[in-house]
C-alpha distance (Angstrom), angle and dihedral (degrees) to the residues before:
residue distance angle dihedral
X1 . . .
X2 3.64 . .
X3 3.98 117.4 .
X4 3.96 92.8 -112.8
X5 3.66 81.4 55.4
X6 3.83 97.1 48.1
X7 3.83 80.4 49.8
X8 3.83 97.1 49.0
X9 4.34 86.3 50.5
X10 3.48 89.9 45.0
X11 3.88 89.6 51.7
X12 3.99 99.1 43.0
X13 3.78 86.1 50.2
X14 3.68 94.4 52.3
X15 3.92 83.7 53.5
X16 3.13 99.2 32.8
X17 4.27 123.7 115.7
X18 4.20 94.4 -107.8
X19 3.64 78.9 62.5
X20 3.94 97.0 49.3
X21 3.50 88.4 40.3
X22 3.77 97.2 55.9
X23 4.01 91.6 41.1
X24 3.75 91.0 59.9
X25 4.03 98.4 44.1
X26 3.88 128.1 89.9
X27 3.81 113.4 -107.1
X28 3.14 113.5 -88.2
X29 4.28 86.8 48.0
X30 3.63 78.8 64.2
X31 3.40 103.6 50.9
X32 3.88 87.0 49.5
X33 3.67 89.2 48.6
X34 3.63 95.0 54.0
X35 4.06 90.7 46.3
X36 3.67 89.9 65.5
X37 13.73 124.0 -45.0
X38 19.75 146.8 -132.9
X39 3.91 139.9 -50.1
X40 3.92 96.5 158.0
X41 4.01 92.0 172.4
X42 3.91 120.8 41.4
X43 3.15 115.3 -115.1
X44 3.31 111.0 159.9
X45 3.87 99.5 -28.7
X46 3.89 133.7 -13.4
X47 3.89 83.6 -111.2
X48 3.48 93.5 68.5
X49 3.74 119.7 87.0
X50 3.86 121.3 -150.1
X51 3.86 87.2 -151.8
X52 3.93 91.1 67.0
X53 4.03 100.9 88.6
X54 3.84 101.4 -114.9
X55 3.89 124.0 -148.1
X56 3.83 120.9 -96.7
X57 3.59 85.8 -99.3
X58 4.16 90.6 48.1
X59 4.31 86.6 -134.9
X60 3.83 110.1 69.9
X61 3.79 111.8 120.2
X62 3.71 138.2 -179.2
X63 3.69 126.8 -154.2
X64 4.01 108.8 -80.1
X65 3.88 98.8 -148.1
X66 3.75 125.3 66.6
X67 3.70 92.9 -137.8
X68 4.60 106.1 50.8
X69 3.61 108.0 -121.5
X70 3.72 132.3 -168.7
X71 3.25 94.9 -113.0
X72 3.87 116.1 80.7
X73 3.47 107.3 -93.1
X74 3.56 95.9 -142.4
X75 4.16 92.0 67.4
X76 3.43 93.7 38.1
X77 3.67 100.8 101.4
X78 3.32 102.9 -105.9
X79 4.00 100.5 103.8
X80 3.60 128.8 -106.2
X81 3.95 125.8 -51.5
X82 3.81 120.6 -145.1
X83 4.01 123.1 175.5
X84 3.66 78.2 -13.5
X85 4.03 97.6 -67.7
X86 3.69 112.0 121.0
X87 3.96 125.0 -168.5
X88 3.89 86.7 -124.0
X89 4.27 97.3 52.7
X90 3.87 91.5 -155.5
X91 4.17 87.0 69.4
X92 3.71 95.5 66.1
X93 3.73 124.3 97.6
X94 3.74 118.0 -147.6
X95 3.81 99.9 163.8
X96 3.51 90.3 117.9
X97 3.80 85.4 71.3
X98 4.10 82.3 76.6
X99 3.87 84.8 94.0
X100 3.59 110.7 74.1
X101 3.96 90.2 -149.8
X102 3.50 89.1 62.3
X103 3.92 98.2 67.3
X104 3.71 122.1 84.5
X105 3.87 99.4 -166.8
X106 3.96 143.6 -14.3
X107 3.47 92.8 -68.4
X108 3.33 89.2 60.6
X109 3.75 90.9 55.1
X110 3.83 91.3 50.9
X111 3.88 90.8 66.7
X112 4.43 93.4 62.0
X113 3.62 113.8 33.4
X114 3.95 106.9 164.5
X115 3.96 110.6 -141.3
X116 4.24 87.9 -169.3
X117 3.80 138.8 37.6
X118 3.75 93.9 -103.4
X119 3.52 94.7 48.2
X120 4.38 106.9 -124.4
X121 3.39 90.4 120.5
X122 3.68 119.0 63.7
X123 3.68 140.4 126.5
X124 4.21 125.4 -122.0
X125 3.96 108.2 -151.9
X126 3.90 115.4 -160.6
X127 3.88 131.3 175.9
X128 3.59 141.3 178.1
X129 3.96 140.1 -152.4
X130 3.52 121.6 -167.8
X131 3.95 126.2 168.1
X132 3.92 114.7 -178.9
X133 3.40 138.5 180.0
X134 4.13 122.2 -149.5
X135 4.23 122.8 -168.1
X136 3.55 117.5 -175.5
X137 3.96 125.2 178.0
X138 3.51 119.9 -154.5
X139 4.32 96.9 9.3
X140 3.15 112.7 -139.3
X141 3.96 93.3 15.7
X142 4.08 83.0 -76.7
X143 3.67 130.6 120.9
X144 3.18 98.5 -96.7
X145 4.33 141.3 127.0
X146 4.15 107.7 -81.4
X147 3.68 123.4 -93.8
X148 3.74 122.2 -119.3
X149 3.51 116.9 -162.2
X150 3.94 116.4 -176.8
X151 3.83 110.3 -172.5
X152 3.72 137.7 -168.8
X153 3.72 121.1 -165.4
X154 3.77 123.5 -170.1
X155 3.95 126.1 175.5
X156 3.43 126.3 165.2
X157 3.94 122.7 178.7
X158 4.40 141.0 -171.6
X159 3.76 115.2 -157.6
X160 3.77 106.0 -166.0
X161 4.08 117.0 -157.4
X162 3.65 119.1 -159.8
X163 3.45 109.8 -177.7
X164 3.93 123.2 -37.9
X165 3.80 89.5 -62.9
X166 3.66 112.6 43.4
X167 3.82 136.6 63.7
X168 3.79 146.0 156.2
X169 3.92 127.1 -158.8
X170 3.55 132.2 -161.7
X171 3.82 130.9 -178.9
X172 3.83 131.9 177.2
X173 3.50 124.1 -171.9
X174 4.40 138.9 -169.3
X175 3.39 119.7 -146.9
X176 3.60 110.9 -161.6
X177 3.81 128.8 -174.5
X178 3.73 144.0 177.9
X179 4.03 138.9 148.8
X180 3.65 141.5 82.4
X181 3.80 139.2 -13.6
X182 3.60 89.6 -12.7
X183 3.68 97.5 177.1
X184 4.31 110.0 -173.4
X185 4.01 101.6 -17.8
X186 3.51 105.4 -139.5
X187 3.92 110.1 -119.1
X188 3.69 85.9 -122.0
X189 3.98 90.2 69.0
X190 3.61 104.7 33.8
X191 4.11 114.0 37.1
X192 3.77 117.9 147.5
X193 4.22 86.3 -140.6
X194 4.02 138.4 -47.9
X195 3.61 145.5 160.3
X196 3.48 108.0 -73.4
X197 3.85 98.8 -174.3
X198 3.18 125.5 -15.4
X199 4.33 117.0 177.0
X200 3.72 156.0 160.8
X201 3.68 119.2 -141.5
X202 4.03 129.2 179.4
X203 3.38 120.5 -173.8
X204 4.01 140.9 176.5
X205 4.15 151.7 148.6
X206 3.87 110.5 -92.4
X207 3.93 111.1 173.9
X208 3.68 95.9 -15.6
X209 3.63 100.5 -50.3
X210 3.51 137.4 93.1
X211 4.04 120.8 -104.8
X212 3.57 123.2 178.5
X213 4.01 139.7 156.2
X214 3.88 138.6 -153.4
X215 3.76 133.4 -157.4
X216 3.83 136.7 170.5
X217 3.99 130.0 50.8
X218 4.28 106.9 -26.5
X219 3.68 145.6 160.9
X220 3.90 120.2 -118.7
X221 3.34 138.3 -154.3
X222 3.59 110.5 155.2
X223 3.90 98.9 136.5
X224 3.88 148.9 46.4
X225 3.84 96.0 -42.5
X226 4.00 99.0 -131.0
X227 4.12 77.2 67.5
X228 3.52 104.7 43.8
X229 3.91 125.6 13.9
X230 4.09 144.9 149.4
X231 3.49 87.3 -117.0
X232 3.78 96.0 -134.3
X233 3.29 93.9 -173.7
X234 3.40 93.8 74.2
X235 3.68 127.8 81.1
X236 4.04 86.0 -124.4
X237 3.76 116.7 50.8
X238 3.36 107.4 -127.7
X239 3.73 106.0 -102.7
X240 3.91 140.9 -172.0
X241 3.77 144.6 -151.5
X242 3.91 127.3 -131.7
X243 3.66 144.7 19.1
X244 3.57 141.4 -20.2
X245 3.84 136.8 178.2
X246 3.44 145.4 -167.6
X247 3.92 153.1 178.6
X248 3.75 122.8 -170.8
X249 3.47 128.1 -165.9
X250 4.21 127.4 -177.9
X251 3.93 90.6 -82.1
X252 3.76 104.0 -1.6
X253 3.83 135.5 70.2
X254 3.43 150.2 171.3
X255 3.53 133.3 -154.3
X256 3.90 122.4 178.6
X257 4.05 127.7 173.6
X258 3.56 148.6 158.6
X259 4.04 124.8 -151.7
X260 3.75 142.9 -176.2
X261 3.99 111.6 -149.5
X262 4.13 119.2 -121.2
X263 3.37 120.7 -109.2
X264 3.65 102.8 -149.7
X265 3.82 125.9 -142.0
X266 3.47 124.8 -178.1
X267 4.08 113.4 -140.4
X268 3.72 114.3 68.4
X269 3.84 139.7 -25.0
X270 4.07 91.1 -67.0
X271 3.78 101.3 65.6
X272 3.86 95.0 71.3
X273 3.39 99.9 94.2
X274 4.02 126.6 173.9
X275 3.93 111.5 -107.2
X276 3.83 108.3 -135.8
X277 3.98 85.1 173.9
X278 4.24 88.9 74.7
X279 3.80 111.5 33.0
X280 4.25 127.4 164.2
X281 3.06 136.4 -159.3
X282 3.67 140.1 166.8
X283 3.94 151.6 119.3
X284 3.87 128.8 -101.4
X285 3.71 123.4 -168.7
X286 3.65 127.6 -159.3
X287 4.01 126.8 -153.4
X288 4.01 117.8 -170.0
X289 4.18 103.4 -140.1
X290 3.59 110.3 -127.1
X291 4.13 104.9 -88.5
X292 4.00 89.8 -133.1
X293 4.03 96.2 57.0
X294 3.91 117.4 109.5
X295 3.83 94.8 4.7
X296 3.38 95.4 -44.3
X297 3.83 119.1 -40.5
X298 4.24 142.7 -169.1
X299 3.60 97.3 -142.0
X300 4.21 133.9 148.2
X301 3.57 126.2 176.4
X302 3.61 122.1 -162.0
X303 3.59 122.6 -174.4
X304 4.23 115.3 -168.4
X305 4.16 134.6 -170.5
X306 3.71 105.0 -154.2
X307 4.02 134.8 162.4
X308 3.60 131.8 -164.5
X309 3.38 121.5 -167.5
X310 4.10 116.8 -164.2
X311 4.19 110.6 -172.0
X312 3.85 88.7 -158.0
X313 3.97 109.5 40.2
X314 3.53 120.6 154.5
X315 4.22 127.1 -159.3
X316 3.89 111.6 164.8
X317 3.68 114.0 -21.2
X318 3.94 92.8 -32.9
X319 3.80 120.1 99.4
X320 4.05 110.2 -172.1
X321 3.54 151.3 127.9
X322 4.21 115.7 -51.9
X323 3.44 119.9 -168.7
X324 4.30 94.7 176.5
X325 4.21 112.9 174.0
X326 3.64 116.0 -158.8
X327 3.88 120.2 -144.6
X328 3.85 118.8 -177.4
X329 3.90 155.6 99.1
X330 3.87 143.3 -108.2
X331 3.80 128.0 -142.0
X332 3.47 115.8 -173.0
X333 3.66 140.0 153.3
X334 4.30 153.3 77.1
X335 3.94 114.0 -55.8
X336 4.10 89.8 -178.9
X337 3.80 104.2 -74.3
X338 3.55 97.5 -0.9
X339 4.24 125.3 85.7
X340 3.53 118.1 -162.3
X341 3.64 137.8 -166.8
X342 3.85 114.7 -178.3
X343 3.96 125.9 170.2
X344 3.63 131.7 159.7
X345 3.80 130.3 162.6
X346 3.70 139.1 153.1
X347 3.71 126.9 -132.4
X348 4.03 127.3 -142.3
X349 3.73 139.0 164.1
X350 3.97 130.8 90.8
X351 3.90 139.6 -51.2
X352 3.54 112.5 -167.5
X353 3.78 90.8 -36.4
X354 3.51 92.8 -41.3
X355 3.60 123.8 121.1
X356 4.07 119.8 -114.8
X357 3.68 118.3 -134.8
X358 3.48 111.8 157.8
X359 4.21 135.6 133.6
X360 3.52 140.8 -155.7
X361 3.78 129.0 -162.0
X362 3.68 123.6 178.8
X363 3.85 126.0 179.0
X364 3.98 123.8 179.8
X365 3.81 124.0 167.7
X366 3.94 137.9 148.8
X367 3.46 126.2 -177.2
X368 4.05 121.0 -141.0
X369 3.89 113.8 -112.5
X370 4.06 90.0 -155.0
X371 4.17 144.8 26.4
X372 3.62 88.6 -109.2
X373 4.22 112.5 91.9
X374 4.27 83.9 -140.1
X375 4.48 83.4 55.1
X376 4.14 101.4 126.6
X377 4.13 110.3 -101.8
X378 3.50 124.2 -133.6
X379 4.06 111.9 -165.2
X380 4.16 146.2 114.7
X381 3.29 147.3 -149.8
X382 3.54 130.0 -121.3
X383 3.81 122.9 -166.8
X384 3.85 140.2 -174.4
X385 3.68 123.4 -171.5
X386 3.44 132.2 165.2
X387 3.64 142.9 -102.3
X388 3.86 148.7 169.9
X389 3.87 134.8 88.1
X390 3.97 99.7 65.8
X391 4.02 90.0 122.2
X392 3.21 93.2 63.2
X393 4.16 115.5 -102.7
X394 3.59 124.8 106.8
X395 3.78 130.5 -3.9
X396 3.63 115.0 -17.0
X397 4.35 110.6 -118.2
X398 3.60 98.7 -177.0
X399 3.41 109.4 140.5
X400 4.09 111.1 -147.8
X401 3.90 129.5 -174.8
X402 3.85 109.6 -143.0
X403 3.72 98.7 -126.0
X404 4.55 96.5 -34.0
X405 3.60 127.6 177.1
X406 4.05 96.5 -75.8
X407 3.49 105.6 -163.0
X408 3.99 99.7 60.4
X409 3.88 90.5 102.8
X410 3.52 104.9 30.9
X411 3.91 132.5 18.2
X412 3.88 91.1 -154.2
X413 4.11 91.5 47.6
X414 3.77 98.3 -112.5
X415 4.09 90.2 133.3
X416 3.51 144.2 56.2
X417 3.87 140.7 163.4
X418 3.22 91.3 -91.1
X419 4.08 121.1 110.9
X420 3.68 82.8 -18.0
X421 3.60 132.2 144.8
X422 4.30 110.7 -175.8
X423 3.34 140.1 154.7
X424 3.96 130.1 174.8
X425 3.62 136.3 -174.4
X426 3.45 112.0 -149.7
X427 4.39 146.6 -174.2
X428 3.50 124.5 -144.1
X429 4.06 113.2 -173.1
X430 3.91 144.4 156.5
X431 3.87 108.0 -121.7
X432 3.46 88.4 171.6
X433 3.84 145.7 11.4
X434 4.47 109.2 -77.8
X435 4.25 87.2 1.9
X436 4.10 116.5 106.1
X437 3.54 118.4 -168.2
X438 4.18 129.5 -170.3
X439 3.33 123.7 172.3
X440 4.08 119.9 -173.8
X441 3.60 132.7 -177.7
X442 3.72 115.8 -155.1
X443 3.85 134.0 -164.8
X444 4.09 113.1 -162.8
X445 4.03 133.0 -171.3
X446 3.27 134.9 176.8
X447 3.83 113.9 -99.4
X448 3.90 89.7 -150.1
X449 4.08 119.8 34.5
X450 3.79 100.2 -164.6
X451 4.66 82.1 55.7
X452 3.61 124.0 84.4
X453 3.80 123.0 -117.5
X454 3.93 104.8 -100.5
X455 4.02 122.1 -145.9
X456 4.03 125.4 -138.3
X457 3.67 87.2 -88.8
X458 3.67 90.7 58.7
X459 4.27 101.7 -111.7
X460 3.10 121.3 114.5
X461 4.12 131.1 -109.1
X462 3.27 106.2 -100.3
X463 4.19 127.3 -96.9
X464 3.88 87.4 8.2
X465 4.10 99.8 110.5
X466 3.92 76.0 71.7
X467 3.06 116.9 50.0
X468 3.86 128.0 88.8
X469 3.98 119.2 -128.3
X470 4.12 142.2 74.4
X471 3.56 108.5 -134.2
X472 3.98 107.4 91.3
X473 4.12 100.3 170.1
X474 3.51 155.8 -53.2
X475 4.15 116.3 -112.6
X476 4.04 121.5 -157.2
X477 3.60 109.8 -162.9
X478 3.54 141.3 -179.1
X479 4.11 130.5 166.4
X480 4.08 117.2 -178.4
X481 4.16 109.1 -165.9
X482 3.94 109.1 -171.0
X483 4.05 107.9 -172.6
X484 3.61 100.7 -153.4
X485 3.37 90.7 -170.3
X486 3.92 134.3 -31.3
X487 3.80 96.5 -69.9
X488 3.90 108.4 35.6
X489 3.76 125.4 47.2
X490 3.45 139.2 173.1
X491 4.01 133.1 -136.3
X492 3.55 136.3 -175.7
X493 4.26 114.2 170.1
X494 3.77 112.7 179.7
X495 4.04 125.7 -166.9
X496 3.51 144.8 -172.9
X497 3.63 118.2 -158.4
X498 4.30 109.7 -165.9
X499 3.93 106.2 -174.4
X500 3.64 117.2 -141.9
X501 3.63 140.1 -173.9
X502 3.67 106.5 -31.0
X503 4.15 91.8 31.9
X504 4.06 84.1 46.0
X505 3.92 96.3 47.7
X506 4.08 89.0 45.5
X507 4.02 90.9 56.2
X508 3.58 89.6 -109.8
X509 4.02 133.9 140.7
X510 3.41 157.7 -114.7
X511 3.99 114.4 -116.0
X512 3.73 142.1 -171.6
X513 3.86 130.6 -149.9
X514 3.35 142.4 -172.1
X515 4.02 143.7 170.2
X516 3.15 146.9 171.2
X517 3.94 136.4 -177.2
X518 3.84 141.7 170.6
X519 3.83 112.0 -146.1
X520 3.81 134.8 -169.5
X521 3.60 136.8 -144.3
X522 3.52 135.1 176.1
C-alpha cells in the first residue's frame, strides 16, 4: 500500500463509526471497544419488505454483501436486495459506480467516492427521508378520541472501504414526531438523534470459503423474520450491540453472534445506552437445497439455536429473570410457481424457576397465477403459537419472538405470536404499472383460553386473562406500494380491526387504521 493510501486508511478510520461509537460510550464501553452498530403481507417471502422500492419487474436483485461470496447472497442473512436498495444500507453493492458512465446523476456519485488513485479505498454515502402519517380510532382498542401520529424519519450513513477486506459503517438517524393524543411516545418514534449503527467488519477467503466478522452497534436479521426483524416500521430501526461471525461455503454456512439490546433514550446521541439486562446470543446455519429437487426448486433451510436472556421479564403479575432458548428451523424459497416461508421452533429454559415450554409454528406461501414475476398471487398464512402459564402455576408456554417483525398481524400493534391462533387468505395483484396491491383477511383465536391476548410490545390487552371465549378478531387489510421510481416510493396500508368474543367480553373495541408515507433513498 502506497503512503497516500496508508494516509487515506488512517483518515477513514479516524472517521470512521468504531470511532463514533467509542466517543459516545461510558468508559469502560470504550475500553471494550478498543479491545476488539416489516413485510406485514407475503408477498413473496416475510423477508421481503414492501417499503424497499422494487424494480418494474418486482424481481431484480443485486448482490447483498460488499465482498461476492459463494453463497447466494440472497440467503445469506443479510436481507433482501431490490434495485440494489436494501433495508439494512450496508448490504448494497455500488462498486459498479467505479465507472463513471455508469452514473446517471450526483447521487449516483455519492455512492463511490475513491479515497486513493487505484480506487480500494472509497466511501458509499446513503440517506433516507421518510414523512408518515398514522390514524388510529379507538387507541388502544378503547373508546377513546383517535390518535394522530405525524412522523419524520431521517438517516444518513458513510461506509468506509479500506482495501477488499476491511470496512467501518456508521449511521445516525432523527426521529421526529408530532400529532394527536400522543399519550407516552415510545423513544423508538420520537428521538431527537442517535447512532443508529455504528460497526467494524473484516472479512476474507480461508480454504475456499468465505469468513468474516462484525463488531459495534448493528441491525440483524439472520432468521425467520416474525422472530427477528429491523422493525421498519418504526421510526428507529431496531438495532443491536456486539459481535457476529460467519463462514460461508457454496451451499453451507455458518453464522454465530452475541448481542446486548439498546436501551433507547430520546434527547441526543448519549441516551442510547447498551442493555446488559437483555442479551442474545445464538448460531444460525443455512443449507442451499439442491436446485434439481422437486422439478427444479429455489429452496434454503436454515435451522438456528439461540437464547435470550431478559433480567426484568414480566408474564402475569410476576416480573423476573428469563433465560428462554430457542431451538428450530426455516424453510424458505420458490418451488416453480409456488413461494414458501416455513418456520417452526420450540422454546425452553426457566422463568423465575419455572419451566418454559412453549412453540411457535409459522407457515406462509402463495402461489403465482402467471409466468410473469408481476402475475397477481393468491396465498395465506397460517400460524400457531403458544400459550398458557402467564398466571403463574405450572410451566410457563408463552411463546415470545426475540425482537420479530411486529406488524404482520396487526398494522396498529394489537397482535403478536403469542397465544395466537391466525390464519389469512390473502391477494397480491398489479392494478397498475410500478403499484403492488395485497389485500388479506385474517381470522385469529387464542391458542390458550385461560391466557391473555398479548400486543406487539409483548403486554397483554387488558381484562383478557379473564375472560371466557376463543374467538379474538377478524383483520381486513390492504397495503398499496407504488415505486415511483427506484429511490422514492409511496405506501398507504389501511385496516380494520372488528373485536370479537374475547375483545367483546373484556370491554374492548373495534378500531380502524390507516397510513400513508412517501420515503426517500439515495
Amino acid at each position: 500500500m502506497t503512503p497516500r493510501r496508508l494516509r487515506a486508511a488512517a483518515g477513514a478510520a479516524a472517521l470512521s463509526p468504531l470511532a463514533l461509537l467509542a466517543a459516545t460510550q461510558p468508559a469502560a464501553a470504550q475500553a471494550v471497544i478498543a479491545r476488539s452498530a416489516e413485510s406485514p403481507i407475503v408477498v413473496l417471502a416475510r423477508s421481503v419488505d414492501p417499503n424497499i422500492p422494487p424494480s418494474e419487474s418486482g424481481q431484480t436483485r443485486e448482490p447483498a454483501t460488499p465482498i461476492a461470496t459463494s453463497y447466494p447472497a440472497e440467503a445469506a442473512g443479510d436481507g433482501n436486495t431490490s434495485a440494489g436498495y436494501n433495508l439494512s444500507r450496508w448490504a448494497e453493492d455500488w462498486t459498479r459506480y467505479r465507472d463513471p458512465q455508469k452514473r446517471d446523476d450526483v447521487l449516483d456519485r455519492l455512492k463511490y467516492l475513491p479515497l486513493d488513485d487505484d480506487g480500494d479505498v472509497y466511501v458509499t454515502l446513503s440517506g433516507e427521508a421518510r414523512l408518515r402519517i398514522n390514524l388510529t380510532t379507538n387507541p388502544g382498542l378503547r373508546k377513546a378520541p383517535h390518535q394522530r401520529q405525524d412522523i419524520l424519519r431521517l438517516v444518513g450513513g458513510a461506509d468506509v472501504h479500506v482495501g477488499k477486506h476491511l470496512r467501518f459503517y456508521g449511521e445516525i438517524a432523527h426521529g421526529g414526531l408530532d400529532g394527536q393524543n400522543l399519550g407516552t411516545p415510545a423513544a423508538t418514534l420520537r428521538n431527537d438523534l442517535m447512532l443508529q449503527q455504528g460497526f467494524a467488519e473484516l472479512r476474507g477467503a480461508v480454504g475456499g470459503v468465505t469468513v468474516g466478522g462484525r463488531y459495534g452497534r448493528q441491525e440483524f436479521t439472520d432468521g425467520p423474520n416474525l422472530l427477528i426483524s429491523q422493525r421498519d416500521n418504526n421510526t428507529i430501526r431496531f438495532v443491536l450491540n456486539g459481535a457476529r461471525g460467519w463462514v460461508r461455503g457454496k451451499t453451507l454456512r455458518l453464522d454465530a453472534f452475541d448481542f446486548r439490546m439498546t436501551r433507547f433514550g430520546d434527547g441526543g446521541m448519549g441516551d442510547d445506552k447498551v442493555d446488559d439486562g437483555r442479551r442474545f446470543s445464538g448460531v444460525t446455519g443455512g443449507v442451499v437445497i439442491p436446485r434439481d429437487w422437486f422439478g427444479g426448486s429455489k429452496l434454503y433451510l436454515d435451522p438456528f439455536v439461540w437464547r435470550l436472556r431478559t433480567d426484568a421479564a414480566t408474564w402475569g403479575a410476576t416480573t423476573a429473570r428469563e433465560a428462554r432458548n430457542y431451538a428450530g428451523a426455516r424453510l424458505w424459497g420458490e418451488v416453480g410457481r409456488l413461494t414458501i416461508d416455513w418456520s417452526a421452533n420450540h422454546q425452553s429454559g426457566d422463568f423465575d424457576g419455572r419451566e418454559i415450554d412453549a412453540t411457535q409454528v409459522l407457515m406462509a406461501q402463495t402461489y403465482r397465477l402467471g409466468a410473469a414475476s408481476t402475475a397477481p398471487r393468491i396465498g395465506f398464512h397460517a400460524d400457531y403459537a403458544s400459550g398458557g402459564g402467564a398466571d403463574g402455576h405450572g410451566k410457563l408456554r408463552t411463546a415470545f419472538s426475540p425482537f420479530g417483525n411486529n406488524i404482520y398481524y396487526s398494522y396498529a400493534l394489537f397482535l403478536t405470536p403469542t397465544n395466537l391462533k391466525a390464519i389469512a387468505p390473502n391477494f397480491t395483484f398489479q392494478p397498475v404499472k410500478r403499484v403492488r396491491a395485497t389485500l388479506e383477511y385474517q381470522w385469529t383465536w387464542r391458542a390458550d383460553n385461560t391466557d391473555a391476548v398479548y400486543r406487539a410490545n409483548g403486554t397483554a390487552l387488558p381484562g383478557t386473562q379473564i375472560v371466557p371465549g376463543s374467538k379474538v378478531a377478524d383483520v381486513a387489510r390492504a397495503q398499496f406500494v407504488w415505486s415511483i421510481s427506484p429511490r422514492l416510493s409511496a405506501t398507504m396500508r389501511l385496516e380494520y380491526l372488528r373485536a370479537d368474543t374475547v375483545l367483546r367480553r373484556a370491554g374492548l373495541r373495534d378500531s380502524a387504521f390507516a397510513a400513508g408515507w412517501l420515503s426517500f433513498r439515495f
